[in-house]
KEKE-3310 file (N, C-alpha, C; in steps of 0.2 Angstrom, whole numbers, plus 5000, padded with zeros to 4 digits):
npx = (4995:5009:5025:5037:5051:5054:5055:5043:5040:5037:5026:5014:5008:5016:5011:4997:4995:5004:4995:4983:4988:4990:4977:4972:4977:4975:4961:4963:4971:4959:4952:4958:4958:4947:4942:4946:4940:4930:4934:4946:4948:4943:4954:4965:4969:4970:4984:4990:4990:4997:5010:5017:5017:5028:5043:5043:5041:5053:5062:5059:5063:5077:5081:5080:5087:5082:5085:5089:5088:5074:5063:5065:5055:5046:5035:5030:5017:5009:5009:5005:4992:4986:4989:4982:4968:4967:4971:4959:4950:4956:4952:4938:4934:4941:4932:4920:4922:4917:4904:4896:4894:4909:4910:4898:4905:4915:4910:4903:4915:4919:4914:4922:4931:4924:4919:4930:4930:4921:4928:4940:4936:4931:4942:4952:4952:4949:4944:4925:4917:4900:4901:4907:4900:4890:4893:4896:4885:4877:4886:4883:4869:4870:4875:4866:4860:4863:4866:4853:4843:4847:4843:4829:4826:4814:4818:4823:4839:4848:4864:4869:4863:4872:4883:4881:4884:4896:4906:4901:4905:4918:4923:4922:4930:4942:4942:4945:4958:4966:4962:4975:4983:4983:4989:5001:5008:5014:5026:5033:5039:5034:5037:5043:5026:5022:5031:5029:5015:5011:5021:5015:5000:5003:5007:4995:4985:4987:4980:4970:4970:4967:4956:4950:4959:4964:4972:4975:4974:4985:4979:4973:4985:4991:4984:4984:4997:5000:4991:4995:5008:5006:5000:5008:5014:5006:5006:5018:5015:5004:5012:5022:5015:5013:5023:5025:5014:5001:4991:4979:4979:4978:4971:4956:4957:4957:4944:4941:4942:4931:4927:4936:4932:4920:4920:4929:4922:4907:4915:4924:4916:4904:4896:4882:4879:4866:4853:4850:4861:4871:4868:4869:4882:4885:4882:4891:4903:4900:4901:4913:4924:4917:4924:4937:4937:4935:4944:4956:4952:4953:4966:4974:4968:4974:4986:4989:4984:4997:5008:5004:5008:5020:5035:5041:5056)
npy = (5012:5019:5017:5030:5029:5013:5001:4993:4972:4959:4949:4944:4934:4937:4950:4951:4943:4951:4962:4957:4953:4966:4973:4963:4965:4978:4977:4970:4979:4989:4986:4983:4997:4998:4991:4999:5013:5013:5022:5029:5047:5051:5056:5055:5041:5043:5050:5040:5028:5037:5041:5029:5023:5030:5025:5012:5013:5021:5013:5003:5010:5013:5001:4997:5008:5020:5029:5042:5048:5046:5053:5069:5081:5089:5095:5104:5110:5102:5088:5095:5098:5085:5079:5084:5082:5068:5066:5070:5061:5048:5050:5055:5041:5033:5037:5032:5021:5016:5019:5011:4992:4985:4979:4987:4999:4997:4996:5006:5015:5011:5019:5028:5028:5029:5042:5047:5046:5056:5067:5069:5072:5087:5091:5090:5085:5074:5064:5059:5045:5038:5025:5024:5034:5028:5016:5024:5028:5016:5012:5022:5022:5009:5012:5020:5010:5003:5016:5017:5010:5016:5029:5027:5021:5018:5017:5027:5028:5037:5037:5029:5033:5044:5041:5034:5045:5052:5041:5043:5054:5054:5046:5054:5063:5055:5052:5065:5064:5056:5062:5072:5064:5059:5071:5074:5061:5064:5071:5069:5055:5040:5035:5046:5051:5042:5044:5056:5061:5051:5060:5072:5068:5066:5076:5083:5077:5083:5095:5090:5087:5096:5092:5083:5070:5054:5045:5030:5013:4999:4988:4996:5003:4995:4989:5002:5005:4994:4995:5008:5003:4989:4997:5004:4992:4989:4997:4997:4985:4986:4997:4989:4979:4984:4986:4973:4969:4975:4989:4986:4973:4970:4981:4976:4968:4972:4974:4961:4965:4966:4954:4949:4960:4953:4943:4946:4954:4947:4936:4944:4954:4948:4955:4953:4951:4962:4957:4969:4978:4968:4966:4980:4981:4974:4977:4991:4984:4977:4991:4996:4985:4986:4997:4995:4986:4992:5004:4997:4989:4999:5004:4993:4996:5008:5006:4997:5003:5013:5006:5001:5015:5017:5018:5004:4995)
npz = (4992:4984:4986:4984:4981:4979:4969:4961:4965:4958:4966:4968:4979:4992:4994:4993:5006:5016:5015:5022:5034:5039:5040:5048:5059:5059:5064:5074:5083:5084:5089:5103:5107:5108:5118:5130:5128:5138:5146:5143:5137:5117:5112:5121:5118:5103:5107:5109:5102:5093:5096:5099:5090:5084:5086:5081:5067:5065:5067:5055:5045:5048:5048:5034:5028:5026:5032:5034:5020:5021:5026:5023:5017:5006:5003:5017:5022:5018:5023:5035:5034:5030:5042:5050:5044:5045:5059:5066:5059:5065:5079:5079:5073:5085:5094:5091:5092:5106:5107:5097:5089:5086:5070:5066:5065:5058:5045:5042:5041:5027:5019:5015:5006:4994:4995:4993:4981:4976:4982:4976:4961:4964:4971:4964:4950:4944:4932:4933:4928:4922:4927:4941:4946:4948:4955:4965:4970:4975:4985:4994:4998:5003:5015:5020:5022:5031:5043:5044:5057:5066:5067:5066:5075:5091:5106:5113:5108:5109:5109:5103:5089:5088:5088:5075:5067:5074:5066:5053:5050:5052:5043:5031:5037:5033:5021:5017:5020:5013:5002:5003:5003:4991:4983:4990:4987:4973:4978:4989:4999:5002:5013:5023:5021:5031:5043:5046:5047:5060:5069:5065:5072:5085:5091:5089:5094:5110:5109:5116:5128:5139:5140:5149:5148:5156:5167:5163:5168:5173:5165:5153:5149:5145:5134:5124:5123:5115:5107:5098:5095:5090:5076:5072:5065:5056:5049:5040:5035:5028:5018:5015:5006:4997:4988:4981:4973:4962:4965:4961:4965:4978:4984:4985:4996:5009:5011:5018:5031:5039:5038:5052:5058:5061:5067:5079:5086:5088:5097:5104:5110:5113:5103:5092:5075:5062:5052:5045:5044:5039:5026:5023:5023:5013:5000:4999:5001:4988:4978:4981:4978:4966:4960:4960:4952:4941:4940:4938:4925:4915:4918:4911:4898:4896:4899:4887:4876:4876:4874:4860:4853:4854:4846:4836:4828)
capx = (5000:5016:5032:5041:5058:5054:5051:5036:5043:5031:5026:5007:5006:5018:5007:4992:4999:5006:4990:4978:4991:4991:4971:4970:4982:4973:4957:4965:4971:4954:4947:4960:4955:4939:4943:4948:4936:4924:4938:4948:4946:4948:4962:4973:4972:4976:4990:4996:4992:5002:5017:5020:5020:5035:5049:5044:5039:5059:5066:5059:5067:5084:5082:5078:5093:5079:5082:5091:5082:5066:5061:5066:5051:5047:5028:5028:5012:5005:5007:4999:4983:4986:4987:4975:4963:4970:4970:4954:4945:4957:4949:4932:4935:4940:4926:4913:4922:4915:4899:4895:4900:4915:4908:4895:4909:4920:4905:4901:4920:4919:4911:4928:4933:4916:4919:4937:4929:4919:4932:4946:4932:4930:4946:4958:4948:4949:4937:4924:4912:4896:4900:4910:4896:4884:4896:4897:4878:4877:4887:4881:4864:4872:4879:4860:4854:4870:4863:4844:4842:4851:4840:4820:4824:4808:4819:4830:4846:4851:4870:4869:4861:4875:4889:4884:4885:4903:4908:4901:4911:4926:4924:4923:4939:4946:4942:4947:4966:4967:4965:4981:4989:4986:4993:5007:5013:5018:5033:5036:5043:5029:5043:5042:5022:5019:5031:5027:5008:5011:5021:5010:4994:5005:5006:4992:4981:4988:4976:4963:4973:4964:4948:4950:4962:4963:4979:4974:4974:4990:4978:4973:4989:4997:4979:4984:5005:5000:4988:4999:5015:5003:4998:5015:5018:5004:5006:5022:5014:5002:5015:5026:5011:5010:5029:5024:5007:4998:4985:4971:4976:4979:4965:4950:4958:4952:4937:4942:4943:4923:4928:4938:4926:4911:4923:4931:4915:4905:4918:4923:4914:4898:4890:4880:4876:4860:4853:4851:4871:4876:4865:4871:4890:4887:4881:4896:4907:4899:4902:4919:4926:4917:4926:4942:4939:4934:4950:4961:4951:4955:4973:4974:4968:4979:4993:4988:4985:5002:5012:5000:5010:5026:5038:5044:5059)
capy = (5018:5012:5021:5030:5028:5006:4996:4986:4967:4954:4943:4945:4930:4938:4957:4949:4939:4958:4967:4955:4953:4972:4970:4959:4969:4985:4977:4969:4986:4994:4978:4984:5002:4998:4987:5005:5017:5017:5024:5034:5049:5047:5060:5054:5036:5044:5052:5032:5026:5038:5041:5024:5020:5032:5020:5006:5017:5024:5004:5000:5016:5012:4992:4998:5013:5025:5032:5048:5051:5046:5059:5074:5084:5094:5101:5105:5112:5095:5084:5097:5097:5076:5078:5087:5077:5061:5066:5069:5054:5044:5054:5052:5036:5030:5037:5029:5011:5016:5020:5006:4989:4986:4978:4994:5006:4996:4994:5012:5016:5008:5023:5034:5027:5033:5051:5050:5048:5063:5074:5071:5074:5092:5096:5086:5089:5071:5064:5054:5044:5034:5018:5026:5038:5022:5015:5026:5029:5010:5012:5025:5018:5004:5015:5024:5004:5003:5020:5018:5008:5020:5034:5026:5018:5024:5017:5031:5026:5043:5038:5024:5039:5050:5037:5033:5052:5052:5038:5044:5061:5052:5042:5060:5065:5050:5053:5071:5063:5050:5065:5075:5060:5058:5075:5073:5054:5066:5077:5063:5049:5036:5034:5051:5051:5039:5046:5065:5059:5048:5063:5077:5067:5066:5083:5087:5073:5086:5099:5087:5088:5102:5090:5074:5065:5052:5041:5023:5007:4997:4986:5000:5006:4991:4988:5008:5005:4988:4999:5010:4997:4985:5002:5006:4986:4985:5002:4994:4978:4992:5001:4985:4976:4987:4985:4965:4967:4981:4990:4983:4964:4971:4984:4973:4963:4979:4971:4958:4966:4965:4947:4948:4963:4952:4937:4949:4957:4941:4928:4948:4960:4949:4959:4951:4958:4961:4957:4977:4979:4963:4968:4986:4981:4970:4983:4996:4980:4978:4996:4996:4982:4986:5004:4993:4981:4996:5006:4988:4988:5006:5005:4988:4998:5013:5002:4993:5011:5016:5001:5002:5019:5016:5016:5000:4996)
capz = (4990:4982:4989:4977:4980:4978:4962:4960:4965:4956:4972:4971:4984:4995:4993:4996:5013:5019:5014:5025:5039:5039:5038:5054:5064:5061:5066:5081:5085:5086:5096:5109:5109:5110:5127:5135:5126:5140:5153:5140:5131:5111:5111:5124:5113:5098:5107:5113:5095:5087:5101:5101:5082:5079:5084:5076:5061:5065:5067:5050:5041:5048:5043:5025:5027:5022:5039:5032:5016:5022:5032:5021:5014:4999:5005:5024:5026:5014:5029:5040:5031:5029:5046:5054:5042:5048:5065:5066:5057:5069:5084:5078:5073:5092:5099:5089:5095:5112:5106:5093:5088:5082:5064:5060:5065:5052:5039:5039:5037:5021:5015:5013:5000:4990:4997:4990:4971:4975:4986:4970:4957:4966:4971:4961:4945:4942:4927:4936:4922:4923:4930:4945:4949:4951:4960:4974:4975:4977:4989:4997:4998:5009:5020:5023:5027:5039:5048:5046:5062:5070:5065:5064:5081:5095:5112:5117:5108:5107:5109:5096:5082:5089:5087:5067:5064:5074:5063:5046:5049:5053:5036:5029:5036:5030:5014:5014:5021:5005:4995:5004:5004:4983:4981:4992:4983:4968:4978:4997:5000:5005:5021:5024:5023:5035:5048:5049:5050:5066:5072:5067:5075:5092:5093:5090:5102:5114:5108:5120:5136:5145:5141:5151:5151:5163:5171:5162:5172:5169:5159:5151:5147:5139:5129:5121:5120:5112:5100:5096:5091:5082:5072:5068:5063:5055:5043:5037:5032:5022:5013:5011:5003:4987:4986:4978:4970:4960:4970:4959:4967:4987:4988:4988:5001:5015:5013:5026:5039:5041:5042:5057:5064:5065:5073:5085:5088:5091:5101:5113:5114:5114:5097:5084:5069:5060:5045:5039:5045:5035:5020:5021:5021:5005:4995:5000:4997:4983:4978:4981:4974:4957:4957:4961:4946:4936:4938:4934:4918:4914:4917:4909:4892:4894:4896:4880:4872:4877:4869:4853:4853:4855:4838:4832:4826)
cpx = (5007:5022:5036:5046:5058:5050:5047:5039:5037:5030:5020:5007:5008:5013:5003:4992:5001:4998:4985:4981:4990:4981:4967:4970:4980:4966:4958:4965:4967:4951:4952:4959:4949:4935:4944:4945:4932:4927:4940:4947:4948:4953:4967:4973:4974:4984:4994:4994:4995:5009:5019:5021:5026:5042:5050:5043:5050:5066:5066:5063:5074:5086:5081:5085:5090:5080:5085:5089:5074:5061:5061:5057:5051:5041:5025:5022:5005:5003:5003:4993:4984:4985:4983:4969:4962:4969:4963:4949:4948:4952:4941:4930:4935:4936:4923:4914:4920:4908:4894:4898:4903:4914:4904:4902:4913:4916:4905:4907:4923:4915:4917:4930:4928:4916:4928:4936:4927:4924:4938:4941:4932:4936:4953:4958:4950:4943:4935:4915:4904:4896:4902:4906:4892:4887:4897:4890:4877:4880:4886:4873:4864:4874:4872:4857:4858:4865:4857:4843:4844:4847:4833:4821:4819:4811:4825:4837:4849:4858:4871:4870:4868:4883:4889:4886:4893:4907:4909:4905:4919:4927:4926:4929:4945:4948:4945:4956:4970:4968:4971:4984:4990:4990:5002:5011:5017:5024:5037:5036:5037:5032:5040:5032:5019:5023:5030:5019:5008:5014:5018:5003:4996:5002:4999:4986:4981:4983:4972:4965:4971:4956:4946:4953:4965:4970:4975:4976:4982:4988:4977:4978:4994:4990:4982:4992:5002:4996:4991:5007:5010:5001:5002:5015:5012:5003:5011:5021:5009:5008:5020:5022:5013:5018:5028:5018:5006:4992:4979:4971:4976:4973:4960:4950:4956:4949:4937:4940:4935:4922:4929:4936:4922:4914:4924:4926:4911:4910:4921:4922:4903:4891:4888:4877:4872:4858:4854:4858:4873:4874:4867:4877:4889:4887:4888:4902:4905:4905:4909:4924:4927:4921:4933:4941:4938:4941:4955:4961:4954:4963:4975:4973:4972:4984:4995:4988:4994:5009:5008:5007:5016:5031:5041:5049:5066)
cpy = (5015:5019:5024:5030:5018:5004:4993:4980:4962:4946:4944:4941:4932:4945:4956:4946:4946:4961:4963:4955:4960:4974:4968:4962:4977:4984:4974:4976:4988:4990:4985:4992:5003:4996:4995:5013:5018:5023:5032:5038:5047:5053:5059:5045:5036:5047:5043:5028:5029:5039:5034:5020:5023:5026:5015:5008:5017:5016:5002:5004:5015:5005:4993:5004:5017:5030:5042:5054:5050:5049:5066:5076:5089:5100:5101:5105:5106:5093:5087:5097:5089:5076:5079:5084:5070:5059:5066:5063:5050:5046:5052:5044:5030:5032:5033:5021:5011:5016:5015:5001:4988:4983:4985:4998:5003:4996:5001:5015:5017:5015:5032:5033:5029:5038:5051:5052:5054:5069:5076:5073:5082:5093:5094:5087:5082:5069:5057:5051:5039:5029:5020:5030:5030:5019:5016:5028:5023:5010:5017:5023:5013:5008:5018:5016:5003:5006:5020:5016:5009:5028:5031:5022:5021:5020:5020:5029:5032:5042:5034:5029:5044:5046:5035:5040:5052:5048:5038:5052:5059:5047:5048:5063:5059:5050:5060:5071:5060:5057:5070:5072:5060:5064:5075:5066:5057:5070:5072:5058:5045:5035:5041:5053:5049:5042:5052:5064:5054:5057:5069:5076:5066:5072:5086:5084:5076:5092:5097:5088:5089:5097:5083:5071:5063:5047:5032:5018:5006:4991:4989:5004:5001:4990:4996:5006:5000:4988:5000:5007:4993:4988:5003:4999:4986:4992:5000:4990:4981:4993:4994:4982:4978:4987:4976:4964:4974:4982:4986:4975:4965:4974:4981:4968:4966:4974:4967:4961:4966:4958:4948:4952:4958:4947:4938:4951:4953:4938:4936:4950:4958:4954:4956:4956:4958:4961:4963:4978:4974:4967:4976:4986:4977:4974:4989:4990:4981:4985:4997:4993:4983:4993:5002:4991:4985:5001:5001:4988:4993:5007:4999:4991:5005:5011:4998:5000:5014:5012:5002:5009:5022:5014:5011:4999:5002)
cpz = (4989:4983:4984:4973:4979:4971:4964:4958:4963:4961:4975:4978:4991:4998:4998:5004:5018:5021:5019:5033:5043:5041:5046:5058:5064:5065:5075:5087:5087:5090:5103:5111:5111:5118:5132:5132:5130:5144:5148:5135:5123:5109:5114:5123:5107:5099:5108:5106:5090:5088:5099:5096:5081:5082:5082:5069:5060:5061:5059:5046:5043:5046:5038:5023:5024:5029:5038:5027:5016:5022:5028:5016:5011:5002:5012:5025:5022:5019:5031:5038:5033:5037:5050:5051:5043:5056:5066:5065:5063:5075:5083:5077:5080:5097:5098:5091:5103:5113:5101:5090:5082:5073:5063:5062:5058:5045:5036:5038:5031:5015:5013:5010:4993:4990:4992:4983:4970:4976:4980:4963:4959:4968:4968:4954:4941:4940:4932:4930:4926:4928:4939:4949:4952:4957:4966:4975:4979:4983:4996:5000:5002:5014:5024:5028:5033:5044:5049:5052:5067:5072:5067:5072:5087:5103:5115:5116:5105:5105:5106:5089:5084:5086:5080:5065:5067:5069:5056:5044:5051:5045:5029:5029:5033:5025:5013:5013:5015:5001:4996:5002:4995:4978:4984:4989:4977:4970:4985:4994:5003:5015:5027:5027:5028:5043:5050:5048:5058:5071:5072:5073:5083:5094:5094:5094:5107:5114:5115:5127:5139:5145:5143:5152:5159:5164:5171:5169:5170:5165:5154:5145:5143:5133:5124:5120:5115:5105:5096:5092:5087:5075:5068:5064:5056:5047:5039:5034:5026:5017:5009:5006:4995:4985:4979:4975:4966:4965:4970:4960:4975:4987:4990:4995:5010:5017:5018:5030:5041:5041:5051:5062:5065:5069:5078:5088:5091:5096:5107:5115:5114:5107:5092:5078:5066:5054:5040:5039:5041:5026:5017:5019:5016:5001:4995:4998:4989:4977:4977:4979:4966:4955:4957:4956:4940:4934:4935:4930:4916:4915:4912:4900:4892:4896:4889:4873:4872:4873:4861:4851:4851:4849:4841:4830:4828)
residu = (UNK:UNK:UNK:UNK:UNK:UNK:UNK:UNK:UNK:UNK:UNK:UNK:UNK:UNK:UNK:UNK:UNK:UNK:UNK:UNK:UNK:UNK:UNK:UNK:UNK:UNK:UNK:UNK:UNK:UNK:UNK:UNK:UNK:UNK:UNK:UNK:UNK:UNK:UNK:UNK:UNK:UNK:UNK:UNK:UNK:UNK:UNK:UNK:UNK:UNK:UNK:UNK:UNK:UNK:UNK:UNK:UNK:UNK:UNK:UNK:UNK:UNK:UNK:UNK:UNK:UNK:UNK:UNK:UNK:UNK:UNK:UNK:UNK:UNK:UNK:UNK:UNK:UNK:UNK:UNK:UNK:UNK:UNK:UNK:UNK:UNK:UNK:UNK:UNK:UNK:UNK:UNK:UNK:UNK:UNK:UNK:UNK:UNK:UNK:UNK:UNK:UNK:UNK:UNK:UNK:UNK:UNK:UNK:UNK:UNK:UNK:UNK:UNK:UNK:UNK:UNK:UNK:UNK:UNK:UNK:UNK:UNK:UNK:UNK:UNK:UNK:UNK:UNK:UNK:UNK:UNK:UNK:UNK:UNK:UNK:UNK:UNK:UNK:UNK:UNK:UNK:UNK:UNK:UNK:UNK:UNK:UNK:UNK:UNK:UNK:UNK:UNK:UNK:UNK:UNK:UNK:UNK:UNK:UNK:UNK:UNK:UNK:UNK:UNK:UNK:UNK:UNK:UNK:UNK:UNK:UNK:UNK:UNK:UNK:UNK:UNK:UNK:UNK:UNK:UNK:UNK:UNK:UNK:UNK:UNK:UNK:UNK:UNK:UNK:UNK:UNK:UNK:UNK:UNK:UNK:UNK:UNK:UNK:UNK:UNK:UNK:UNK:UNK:UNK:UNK:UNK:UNK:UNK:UNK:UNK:UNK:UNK:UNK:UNK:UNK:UNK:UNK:UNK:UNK:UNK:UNK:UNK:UNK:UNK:UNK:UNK:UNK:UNK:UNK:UNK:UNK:UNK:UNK:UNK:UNK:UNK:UNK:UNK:UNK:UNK:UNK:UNK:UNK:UNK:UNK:UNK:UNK:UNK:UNK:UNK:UNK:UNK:UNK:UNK:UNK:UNK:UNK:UNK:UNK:UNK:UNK:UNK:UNK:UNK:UNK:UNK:UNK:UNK:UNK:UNK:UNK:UNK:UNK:UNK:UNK:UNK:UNK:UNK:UNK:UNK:UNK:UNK:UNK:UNK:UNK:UNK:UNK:UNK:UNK:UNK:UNK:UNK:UNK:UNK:UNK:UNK:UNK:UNK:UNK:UNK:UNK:UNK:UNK:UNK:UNK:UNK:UNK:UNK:UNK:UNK:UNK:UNK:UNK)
# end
């Protein structure tokens, strides 16, 4: 998502270097929530992941001098949808890293980006053609090999089949937030977008209050502050990214993070991963990538149309 108050700075190398660091660091992230998942609810870590992103959020906006105009909104009640859709996938989201590991919950993730083509095709009324349709069946099709073994298994993994359905409704609202987010990019300040989402999701991880929360450890408690600030550190490394690259050279680079899931997964938390879960995240990469290199194309020709166009002389 490219900020709209910054020029686009041509330093793919640098983009790329942001957008994986940002990458790591979000995967880190959910390693460490995942470390205090069994104790804590996930409403009072989404409050300690999104309380504790707003001053580094605040620190970057005053080292950029956007700390004045940042912040000002055109469509109040935008955010609050952005938010409450956002809230939630996070919320679902840090459940399911209590309930399965940390690679399938990032695999089947991968299928928000698939739901976005549909949810802006319906409520965007953006045109979506051939190649794009394929593309998210194919992708979607990976996502059922993901969940099959989760589904057809006969040893009482109730809370495995319970955790890909938490998972695959939090990829849902994720996709529902992407499509707030791509109507609010035409009136907010990308500044703007990222802080009244940290601060909307504070508030409203209170909702959860009356239902559990519990008085973390004091490792506990630095594993969630230490969420929460890598979250904030690691949205900026996002948002800065697309400042030095076009999306169609940073987006596909996501895709890592299902590196760093199986590393982290395997070397701490002891999970290996299974040929159906590797074989299912190829195909959804797959999936994803060719819907990336298909947009590229398509702007690549309506860039070329639009100079054709252009008088001469």
């Amino acid at each position: 998502m490219t900020p709209a108050s910054t020029t686009l700075q041509h330093r793919p190398a640098l983009g790329i270097g942001l957008k994986l660091a940002s990458v790591l660091i979000f995967i880190v992230m959910s390693a460490m929530i995942k470390a205090a998942a069994e104790h804590v609810p996930a409403g009072e870590t989404v409050f300690f992941r999104s309380f504790f992103a707003v001053p580094v959020i605040l620190v970057w906006l005053a080292w950029r001098g956007e700390l004045a105009t940042g912040l000002r909104v055109a469509r109040p009640m935008g955010h609050v949808w952005r938010g409450v859709a956002g809230t939630a996938a996070m919320g679902l989201n840090f459940a399911a890293l209590g309930l399965l590991p940390l690679p399938e919950v990032t695999a089947i993730g991968y299928a928000s980006p698939l739901l976005v083509v549909i949810f802006a095709a319906m409520f965007l009324g953006e045109e979506v053609r051939a190649f794009r349709l394929s593309a998210v069946a194919l992708g979607l099709v990976g996502v059922l090999i993901v969940l099959s073994p989760r589904f057809t298994a006969h040893d009482g993994s109730d809370r495995e089949a319970f955790g890909a359905m938490v998972v695959l409704t939090g990829a849902l609202c994720t996709a529902l937030a992407q499509v707030f987010i791509r109507k609010l990019v035409a009136t907010e300040r990308t500044s703007a977008i990222v802080f009244w989402f940290s601060v909307t999701s504070t508030v409203l991880s209170l909702v959860s209050l009356p239902f559990g929360w519990v008085v973390p450890s004091a490792e506990e408690a630095a594993l969630l502050i230490g969420a929460g600030v890598l979250g904030g550190i690691a949205q900026i490394f996002l948002t800065s990214s697309y400042r030095f690259a076009d999306a169609s050279i940073v987006a596909p680079f996501d895709y890592a993070s299902m590196i760093f899931a199986l590393l982290i997964g395997y070397f701490i938390f002891g999970e290996a991963p299974t040929a159906v879960m590797l074989g299912g995240a190829a195909l959804i990469i797959l999936a994803g990538v060719s819907i990336i290199w298909r947009e590229h194309r398509l702007g690549l020709a309506r860039e070329r149309q639009r100079k054709a166009q252009t008088p001469q002389g």
